[in-house]
C-alpha positions as CSV (number, residue, x, y, z in Angstrom):
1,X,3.1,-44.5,3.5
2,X,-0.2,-45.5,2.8
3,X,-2.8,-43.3,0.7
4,X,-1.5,-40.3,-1.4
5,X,-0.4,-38.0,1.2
6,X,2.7,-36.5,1.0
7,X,4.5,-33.5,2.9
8,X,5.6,-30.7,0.6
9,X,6.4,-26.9,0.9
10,X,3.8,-24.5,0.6
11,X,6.1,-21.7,-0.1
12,X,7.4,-23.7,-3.4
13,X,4.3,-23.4,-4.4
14,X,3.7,-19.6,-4.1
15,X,1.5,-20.2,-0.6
16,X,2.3,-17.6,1.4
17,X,-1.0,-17.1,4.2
18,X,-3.3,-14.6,4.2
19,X,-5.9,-13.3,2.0
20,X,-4.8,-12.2,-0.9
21,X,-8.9,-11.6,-2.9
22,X,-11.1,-14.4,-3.8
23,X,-9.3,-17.0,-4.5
24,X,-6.8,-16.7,-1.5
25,X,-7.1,-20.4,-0.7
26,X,-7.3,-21.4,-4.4
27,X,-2.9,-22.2,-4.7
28,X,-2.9,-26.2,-4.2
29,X,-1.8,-28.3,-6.8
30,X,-4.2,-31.2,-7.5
31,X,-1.9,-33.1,-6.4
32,X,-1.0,-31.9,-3.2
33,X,-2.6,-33.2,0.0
34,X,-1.6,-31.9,3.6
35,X,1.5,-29.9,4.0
36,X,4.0,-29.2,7.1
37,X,1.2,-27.0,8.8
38,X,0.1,-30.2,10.3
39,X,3.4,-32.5,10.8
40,X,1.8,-34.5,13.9
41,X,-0.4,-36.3,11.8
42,X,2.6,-37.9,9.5
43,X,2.7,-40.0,12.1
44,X,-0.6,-41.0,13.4
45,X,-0.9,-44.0,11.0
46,X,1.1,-47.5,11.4
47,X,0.8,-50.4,8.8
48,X,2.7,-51.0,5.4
49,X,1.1,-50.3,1.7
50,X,-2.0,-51.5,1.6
51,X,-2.4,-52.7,5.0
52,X,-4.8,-51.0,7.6
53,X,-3.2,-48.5,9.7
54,X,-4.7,-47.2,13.2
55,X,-5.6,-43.3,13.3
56,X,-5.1,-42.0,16.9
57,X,-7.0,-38.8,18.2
58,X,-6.8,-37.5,21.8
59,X,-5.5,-41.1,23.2
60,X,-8.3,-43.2,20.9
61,X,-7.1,-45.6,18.4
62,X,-9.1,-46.0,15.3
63,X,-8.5,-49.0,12.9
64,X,-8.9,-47.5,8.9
65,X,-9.5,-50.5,6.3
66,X,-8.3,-50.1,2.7
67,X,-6.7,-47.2,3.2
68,X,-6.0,-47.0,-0.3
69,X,-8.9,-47.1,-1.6
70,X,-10.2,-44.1,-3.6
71,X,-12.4,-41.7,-3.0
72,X,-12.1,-39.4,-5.1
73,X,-10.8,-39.9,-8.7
74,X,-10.7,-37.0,-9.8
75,X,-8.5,-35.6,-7.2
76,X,-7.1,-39.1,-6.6
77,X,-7.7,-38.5,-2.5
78,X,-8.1,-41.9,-0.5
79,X,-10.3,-43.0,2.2
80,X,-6.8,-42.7,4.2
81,X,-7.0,-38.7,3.0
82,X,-10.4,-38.6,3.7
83,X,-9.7,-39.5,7.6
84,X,-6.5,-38.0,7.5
85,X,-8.6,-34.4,6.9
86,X,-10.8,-35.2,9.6
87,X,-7.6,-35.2,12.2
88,X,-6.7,-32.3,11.0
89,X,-10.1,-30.0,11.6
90,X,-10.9,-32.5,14.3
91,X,-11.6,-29.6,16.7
92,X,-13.8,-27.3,14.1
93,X,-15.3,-30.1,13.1
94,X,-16.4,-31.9,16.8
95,X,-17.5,-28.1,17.4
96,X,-20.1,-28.6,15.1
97,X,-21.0,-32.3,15.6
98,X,-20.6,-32.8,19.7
99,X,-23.2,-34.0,21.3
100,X,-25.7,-33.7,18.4
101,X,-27.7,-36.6,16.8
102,X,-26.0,-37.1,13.7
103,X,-27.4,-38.8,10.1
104,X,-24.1,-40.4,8.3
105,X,-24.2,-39.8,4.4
106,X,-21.9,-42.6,3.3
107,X,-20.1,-43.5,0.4
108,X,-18.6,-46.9,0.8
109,X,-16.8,-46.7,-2.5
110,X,-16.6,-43.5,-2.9
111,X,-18.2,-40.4,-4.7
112,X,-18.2,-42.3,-7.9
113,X,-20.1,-45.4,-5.9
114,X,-23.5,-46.0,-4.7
115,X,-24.3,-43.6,-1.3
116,X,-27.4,-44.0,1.7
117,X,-28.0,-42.0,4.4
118,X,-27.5,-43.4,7.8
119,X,-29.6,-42.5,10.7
120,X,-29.8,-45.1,13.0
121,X,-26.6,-46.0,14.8
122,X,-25.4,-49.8,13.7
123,X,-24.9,-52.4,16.3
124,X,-21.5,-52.8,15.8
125,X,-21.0,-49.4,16.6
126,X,-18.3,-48.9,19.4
127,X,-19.7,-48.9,22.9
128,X,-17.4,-45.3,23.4
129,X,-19.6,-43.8,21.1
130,X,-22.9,-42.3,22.5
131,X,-26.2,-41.9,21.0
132,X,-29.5,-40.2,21.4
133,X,-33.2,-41.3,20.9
134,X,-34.7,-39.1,18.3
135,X,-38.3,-39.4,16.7
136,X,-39.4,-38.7,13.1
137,X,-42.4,-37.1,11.9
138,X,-43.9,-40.4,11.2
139,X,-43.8,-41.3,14.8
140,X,-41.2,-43.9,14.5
141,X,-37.8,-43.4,16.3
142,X,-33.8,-44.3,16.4
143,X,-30.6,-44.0,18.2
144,X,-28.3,-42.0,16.3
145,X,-24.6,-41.8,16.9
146,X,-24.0,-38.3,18.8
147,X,-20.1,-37.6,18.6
148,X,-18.2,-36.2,21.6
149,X,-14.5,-37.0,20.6
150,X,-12.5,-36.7,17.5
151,X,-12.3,-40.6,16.9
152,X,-16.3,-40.6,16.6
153,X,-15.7,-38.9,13.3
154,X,-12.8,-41.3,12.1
155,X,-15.1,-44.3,13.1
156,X,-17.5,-42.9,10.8
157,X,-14.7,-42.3,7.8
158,X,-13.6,-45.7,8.1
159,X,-17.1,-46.9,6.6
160,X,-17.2,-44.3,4.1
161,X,-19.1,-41.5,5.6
162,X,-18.0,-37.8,3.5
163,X,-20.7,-35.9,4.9
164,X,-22.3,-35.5,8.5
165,X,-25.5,-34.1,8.8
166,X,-26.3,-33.2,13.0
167,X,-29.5,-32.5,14.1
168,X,-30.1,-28.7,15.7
169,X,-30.1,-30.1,19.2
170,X,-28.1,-31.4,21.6
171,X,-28.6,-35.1,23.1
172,X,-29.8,-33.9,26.4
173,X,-32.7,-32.6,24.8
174,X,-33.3,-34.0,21.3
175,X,-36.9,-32.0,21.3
176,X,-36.0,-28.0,21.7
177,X,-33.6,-27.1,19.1
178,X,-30.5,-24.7,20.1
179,X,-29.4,-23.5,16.9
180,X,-31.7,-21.3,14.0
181,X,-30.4,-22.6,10.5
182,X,-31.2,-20.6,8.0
183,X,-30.6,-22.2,4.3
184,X,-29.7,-19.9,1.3
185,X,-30.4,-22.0,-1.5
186,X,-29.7,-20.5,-5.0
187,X,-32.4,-21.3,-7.9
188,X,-32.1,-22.1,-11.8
189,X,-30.6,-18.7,-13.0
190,X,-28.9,-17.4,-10.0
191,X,-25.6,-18.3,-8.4
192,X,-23.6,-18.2,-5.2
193,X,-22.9,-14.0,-5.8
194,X,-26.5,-14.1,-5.1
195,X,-26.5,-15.7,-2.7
196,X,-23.4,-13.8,-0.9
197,X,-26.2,-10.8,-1.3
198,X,-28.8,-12.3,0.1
199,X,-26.7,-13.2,3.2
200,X,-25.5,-9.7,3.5
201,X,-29.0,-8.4,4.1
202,X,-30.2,-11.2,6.3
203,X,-27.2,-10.1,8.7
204,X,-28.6,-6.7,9.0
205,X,-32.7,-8.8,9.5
206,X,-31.2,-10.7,12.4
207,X,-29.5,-7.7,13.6
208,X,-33.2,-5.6,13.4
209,X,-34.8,-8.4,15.1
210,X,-33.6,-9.4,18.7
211,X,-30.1,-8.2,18.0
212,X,-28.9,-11.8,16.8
213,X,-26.1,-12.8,15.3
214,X,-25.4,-15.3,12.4
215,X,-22.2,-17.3,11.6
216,X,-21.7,-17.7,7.9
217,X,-20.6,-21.0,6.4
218,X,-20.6,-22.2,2.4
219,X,-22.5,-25.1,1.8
220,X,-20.0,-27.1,-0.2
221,X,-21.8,-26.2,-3.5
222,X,-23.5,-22.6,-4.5
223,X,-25.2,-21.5,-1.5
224,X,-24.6,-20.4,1.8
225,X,-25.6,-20.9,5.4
226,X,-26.1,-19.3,8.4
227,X,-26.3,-20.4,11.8
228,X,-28.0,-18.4,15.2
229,X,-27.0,-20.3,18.2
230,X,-30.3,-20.4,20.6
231,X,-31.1,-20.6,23.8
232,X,-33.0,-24.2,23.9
233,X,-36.3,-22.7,24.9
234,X,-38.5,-23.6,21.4
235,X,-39.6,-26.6,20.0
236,X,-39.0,-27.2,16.4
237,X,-42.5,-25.8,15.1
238,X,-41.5,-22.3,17.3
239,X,-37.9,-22.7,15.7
240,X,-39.6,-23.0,12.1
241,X,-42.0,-20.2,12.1
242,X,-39.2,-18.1,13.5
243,X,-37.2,-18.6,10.7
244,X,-39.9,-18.2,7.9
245,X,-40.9,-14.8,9.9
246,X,-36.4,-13.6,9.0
247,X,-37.1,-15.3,5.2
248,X,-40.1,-13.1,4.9
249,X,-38.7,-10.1,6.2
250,X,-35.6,-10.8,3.9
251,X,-38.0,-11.5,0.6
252,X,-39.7,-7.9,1.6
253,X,-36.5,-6.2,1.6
254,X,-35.0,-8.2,-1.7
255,X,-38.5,-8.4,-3.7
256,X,-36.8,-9.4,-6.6
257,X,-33.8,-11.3,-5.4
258,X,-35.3,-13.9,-2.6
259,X,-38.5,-15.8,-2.6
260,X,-40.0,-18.0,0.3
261,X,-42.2,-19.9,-2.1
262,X,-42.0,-23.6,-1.4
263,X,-43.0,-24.9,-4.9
264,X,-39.8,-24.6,-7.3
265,X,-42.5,-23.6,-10.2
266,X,-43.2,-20.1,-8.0
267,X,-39.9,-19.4,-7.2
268,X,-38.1,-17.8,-10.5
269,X,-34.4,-16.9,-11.0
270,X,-34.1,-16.0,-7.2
271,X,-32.5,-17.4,-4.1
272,X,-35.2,-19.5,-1.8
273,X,-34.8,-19.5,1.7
274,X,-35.3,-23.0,2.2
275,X,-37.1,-22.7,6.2
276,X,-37.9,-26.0,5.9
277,X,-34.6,-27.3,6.6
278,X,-35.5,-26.5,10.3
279,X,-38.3,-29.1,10.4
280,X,-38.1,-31.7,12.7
281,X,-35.4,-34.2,11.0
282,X,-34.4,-31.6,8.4
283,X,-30.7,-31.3,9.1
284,X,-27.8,-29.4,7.1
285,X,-24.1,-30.5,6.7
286,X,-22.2,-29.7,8.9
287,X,-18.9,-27.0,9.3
288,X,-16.2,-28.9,7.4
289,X,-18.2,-31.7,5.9
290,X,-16.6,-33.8,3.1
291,X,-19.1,-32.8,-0.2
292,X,-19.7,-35.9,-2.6
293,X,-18.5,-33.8,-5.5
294,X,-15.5,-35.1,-7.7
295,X,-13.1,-31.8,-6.4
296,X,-13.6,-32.9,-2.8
297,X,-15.6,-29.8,-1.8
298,X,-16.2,-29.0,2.1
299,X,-18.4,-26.4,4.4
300,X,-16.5,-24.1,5.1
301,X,-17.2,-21.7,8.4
302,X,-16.4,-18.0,7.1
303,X,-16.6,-14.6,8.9
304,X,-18.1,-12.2,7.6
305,X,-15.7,-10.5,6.0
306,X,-15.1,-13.0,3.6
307,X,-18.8,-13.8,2.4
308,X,-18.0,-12.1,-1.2
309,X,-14.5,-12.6,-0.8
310,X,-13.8,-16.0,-0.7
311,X,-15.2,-18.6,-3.1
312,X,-16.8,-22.2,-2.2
313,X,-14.3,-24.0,-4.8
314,X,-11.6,-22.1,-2.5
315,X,-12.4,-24.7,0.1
316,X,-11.5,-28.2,-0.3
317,X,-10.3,-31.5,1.2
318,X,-6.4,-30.7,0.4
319,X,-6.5,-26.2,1.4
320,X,-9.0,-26.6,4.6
321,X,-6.0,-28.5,6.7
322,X,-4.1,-25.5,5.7
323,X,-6.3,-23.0,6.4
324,X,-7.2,-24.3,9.7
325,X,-3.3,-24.7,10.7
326,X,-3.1,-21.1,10.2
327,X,-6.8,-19.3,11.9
328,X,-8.3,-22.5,13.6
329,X,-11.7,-22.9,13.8
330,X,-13.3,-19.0,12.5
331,X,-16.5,-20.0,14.5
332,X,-15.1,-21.7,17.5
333,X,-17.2,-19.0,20.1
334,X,-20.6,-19.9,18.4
335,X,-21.4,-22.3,21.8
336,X,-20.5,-19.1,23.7
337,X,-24.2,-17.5,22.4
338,X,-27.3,-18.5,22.8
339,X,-29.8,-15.7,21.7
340,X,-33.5,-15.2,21.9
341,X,-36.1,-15.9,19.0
342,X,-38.8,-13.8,20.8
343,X,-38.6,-10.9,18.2
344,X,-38.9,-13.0,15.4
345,X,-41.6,-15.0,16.8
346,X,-43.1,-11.3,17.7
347,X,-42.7,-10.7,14.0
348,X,-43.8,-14.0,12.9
349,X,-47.3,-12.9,15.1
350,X,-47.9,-9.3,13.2
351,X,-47.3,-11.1,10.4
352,X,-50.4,-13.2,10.5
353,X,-52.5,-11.0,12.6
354,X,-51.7,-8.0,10.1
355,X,-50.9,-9.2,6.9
356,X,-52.9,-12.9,7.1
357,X,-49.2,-14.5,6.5
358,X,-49.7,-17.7,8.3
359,X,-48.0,-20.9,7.9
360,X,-46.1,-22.2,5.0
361,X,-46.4,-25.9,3.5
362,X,-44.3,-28.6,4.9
363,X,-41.9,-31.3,3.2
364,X,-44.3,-33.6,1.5
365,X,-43.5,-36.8,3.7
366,X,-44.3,-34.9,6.8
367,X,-48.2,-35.6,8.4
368,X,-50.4,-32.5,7.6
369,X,-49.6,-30.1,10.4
370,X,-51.8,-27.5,12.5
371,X,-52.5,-24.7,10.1
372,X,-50.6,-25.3,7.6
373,X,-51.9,-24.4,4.4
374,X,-52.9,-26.9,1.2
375,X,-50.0,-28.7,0.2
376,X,-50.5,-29.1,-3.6
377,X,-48.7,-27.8,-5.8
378,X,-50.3,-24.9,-8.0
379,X,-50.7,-25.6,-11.2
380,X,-52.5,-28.8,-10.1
381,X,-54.7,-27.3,-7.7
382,X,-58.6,-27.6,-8.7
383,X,-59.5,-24.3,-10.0
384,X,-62.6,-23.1,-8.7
């Protein structure tokens, strides 16, 4: 068998399902790869040692080069695992990618190897695969890859790609976003149990403000996201100044916890609500997105319940196959909501027209924008 995969029995290694506190997923051996949760895909692969082998997935055939090659070291996973992963959340993870215009973060040689970001679809990519026209800040535009079956994402494996990154809309309208993506990014000082309390009280702000609900997911390192599905109604610059209305109504209610200051020299041992990560070409990983850390890392979707309860190093390339076996995808009804950002941007308004709380600086390679304020960073601003 190609790759380092091997079957073995989770019980034999104390496994038993469940959650059992937080490190409930936290019981695989660094050895161990997939187990008999997910016996169909032992036999997805054809070739001898060494050799490429074919992936199949919902009737496409995928051809894998160098299966063997690894990945990551430190875990000894193969670009074979790596794929092998993919088939095995294939359905959480097209949840989060279908239809979206999608930036590949590839890692030809793996994690240890040089890495580039990907945004415009290659020629040779397979005519099966569709794509979307999308257009920067700059003006300039592409056609990115936008999945819509399971061997999309293998395709993208086979060339080294650990990490997808979709944008917030879907490809029959790249310009009106249908998801709110709010970033909990923990600072210098802080950590992810910050974080987890930060996310605890922006539940209850999207509750207060148009009755909205989040889905929780780590980010594959310290912090934590949380997605709104939308109705598309909003263009980005809507979308935007309805998220930095939730991250100032969150930094009101946590003072001394959560900041919305965009220069890191203002922002102190707190967690900053990045709301920049829903400017136009700002995207976040996606739901079960390979992290280019040496433990193989991924996004993992949570409910609520379990934001404080599980851990992100619960959550890897070798325990999400398992855990997915077992629940399936934990946010597979997000694309069954679509909510309203009107009380937000309601809020957003009082903000400025009672408190003079207008816009916040965008990313510095973005053209200055309509009321945004000076982008320089303060302890370089002229003094007057």
């Amino acid at each position: 068998m190609p790759g380092g995969i091997f079957a073995t029995d989770l019980a034999s290694i104390g496994f038993t399902g469940g959650i059992t506190g937080r490190s409930m997923f936290r019981f695989c051996d660094p050895t161990v790869r997939f187990a008999r949760y997910a016996p169909s895909l032992r036999s997805t692969y054809r070739g001898r040692m060494g050799d490429a082998v074919e992936l199949e997935a919902a009737g496409r055939t995928v051809r894998l080069s160098s299966p063997d090659k690894v990945f990551f070291p430190e875990r000894g996973f193969t670009k074979l695992d790596l794929a092998r992963y993919y088939l095995a959340v294939g359905p959480g993870i097209l949840r989060a990618l279908r239809n979206r215009p999608t930036t590949l973060e590839r890692y030809p040689d793996g994690v240890t190897g040089e890495n580039f970001f990907q945004k415009r679809a290659p020629k040779s990519m397979p005519g099966w695969i569709p794509t979307a026209h999308i257009t920067f800040p700059s003006g300039r535009s592409a056609d990115e890859m936008c999945p819509t079956e399971v061997g999309a994402v293998l395709w993208a494996a086979q060339f080294g790609t650990l990490t997808f990154h979709p944008w917030p809309v879907r490809r029959d309208d790249v310009d009106r976003p249908d998801e709110l993506r709010i970033d909990l990014d923990p600072q210098p000082g802080t950590d992810y149990d910050d974080a987890v309390r930060a996310a605890h009280e922006l539940r209850t702000v999207l509750h207060d403000y148009g009755d909205l609900r989040g889905w929780p997911k780590t980010s594959g390192g310290r912090g934590l996201h949380v997605f709104v599905p939308i109705a598309p109604h909003w263009t980005f610059t809507q979308v935007r100044r309805a998220a930095i209305a939730a991250a100032r109504e969150l930094e009101r209610r946590m003072p001394d916890h959560v900041t919305t200051a965009w220069w890191k020299e203002e922002r102190g041992q707190k967690i900053f609500v990045d709301y920049n990560q829903t400017a136009r070409d700002r995207t976040i990983a996606s739901a079960y997105s390979v992290r280019p850390r040496p433990h193989a890392p991924v996004s993992a979707p949570l409910t609520w319940d379990e934001v404080g309860v599980a851990v992100p190093r619960d959550f890897d390339l070798a325990t999400m196959p398992v855990r997915f076996a077992e629940r399936g995808d934990v946010h597979a009804d997000m694309d069954d909501h679509a909510y309203s950002l009107e009380a937000l941007l309601e809020l957003a308004a009082r903000d400025e027209h009672d408190h003079g709380l207008g816009d916040l600086p965008y990313p510095p390679e973005y053209p200055k924008m309509p009321g945004e304020p000076k982008r320089v960073q303060p302890s370089r601003a002229r003094k007057p």
